[in-house]
C-alpha positions as CSV (number, residue, x, y, z in Angstrom):
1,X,34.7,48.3,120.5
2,X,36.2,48.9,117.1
3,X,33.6,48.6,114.5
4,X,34.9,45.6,112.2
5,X,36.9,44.2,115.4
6,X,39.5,45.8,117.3
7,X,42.2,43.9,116.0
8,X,40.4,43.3,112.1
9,X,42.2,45.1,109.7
10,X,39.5,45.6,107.2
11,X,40.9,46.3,103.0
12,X,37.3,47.1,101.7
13,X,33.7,48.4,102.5
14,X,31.1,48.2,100.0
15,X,33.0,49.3,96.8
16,X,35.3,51.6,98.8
17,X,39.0,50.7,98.8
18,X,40.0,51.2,103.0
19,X,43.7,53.3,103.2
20,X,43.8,53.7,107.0
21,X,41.6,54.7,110.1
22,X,41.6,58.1,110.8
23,X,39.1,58.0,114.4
24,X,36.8,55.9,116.5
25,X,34.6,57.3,118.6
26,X,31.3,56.0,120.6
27,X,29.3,55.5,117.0
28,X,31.5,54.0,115.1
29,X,34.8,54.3,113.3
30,X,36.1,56.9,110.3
31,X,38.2,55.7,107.7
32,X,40.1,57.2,104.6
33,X,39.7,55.6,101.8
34,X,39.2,55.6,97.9
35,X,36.2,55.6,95.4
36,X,37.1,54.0,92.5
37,X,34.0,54.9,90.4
38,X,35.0,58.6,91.5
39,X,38.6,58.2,91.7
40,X,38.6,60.3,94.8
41,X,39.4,59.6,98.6
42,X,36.7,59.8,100.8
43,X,35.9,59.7,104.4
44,X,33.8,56.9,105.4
45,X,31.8,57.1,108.7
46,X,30.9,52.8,109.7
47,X,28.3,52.7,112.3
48,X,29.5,50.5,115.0
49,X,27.0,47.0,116.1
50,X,25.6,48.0,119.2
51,X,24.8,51.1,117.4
52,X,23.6,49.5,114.9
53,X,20.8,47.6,117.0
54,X,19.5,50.9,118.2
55,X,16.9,51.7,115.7
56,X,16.6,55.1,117.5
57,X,20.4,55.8,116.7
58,X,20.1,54.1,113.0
59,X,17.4,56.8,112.0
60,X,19.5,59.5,114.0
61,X,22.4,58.6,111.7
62,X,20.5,58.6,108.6
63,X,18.7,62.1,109.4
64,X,22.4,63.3,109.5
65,X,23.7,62.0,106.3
66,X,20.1,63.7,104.7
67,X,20.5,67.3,106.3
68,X,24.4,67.1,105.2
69,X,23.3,66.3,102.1
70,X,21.6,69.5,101.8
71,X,24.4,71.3,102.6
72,X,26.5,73.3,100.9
73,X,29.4,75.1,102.9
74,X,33.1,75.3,102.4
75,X,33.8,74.4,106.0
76,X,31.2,71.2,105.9
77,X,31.9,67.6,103.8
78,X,29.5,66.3,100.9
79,X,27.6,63.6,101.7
80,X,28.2,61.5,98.6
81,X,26.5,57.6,100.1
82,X,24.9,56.8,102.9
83,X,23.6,52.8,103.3
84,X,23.6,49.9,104.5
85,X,26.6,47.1,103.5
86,X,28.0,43.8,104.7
87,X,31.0,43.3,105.7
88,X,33.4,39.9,105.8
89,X,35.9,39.6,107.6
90,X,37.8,35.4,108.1
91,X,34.6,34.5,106.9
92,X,31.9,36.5,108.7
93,X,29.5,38.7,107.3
94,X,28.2,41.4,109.5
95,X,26.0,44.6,108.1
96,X,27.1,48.0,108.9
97,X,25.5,51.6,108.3
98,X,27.9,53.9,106.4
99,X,28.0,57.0,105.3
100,X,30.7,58.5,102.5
101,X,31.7,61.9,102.4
């Protein structure tokens, strides 16, 4: 299932402005979308719920946002946020791992 809902078009997570979804997968979703503190489009990687119960797969997630971090390649993204944020959506609030790169 579609992180924020299958059919919930989402316009923001955390301060990052949402253009479109570029891929969803069996963690989560990616989205495109803009940092306006950086004035930059970024890639944003939203870890979906069940995944999100999983504290095995939260730490996995985590450990691969730190050793991206570290890493400086032409061929691999910058990890510039990794967190935690809540989302809302028609009036629910649900908190989401993410990860901007």
């Amino acid at each position: 299932m579609h992180p924020l809902g299958k059919d919930m078009p989402v316009e923001r997570i955390g301060k990052y402005r949402i253009q479109q979804l570029i891929a969803r997968g069996g963690m989560g979703a990616l989205y495109l979308a803009h940092d306006p503190d950086l004035d930059r489009e970024v890639a944003i990687k939203v870890m979906s719920e069940s995944i999100m119960r999983d504290e095995q797969a939260r730490e996995r997630f985590y450990r691969e946002a730190r050793a991206a971090a570290r890493l400086q390649h032409r061929n691999i993204v910058t990890v510039f946020d990794v967190g935690d944020v809540r989302i809302e959506r028609e009036g629910i609030r649900t908190l989401h791992s993410i990860m901007a790169a």
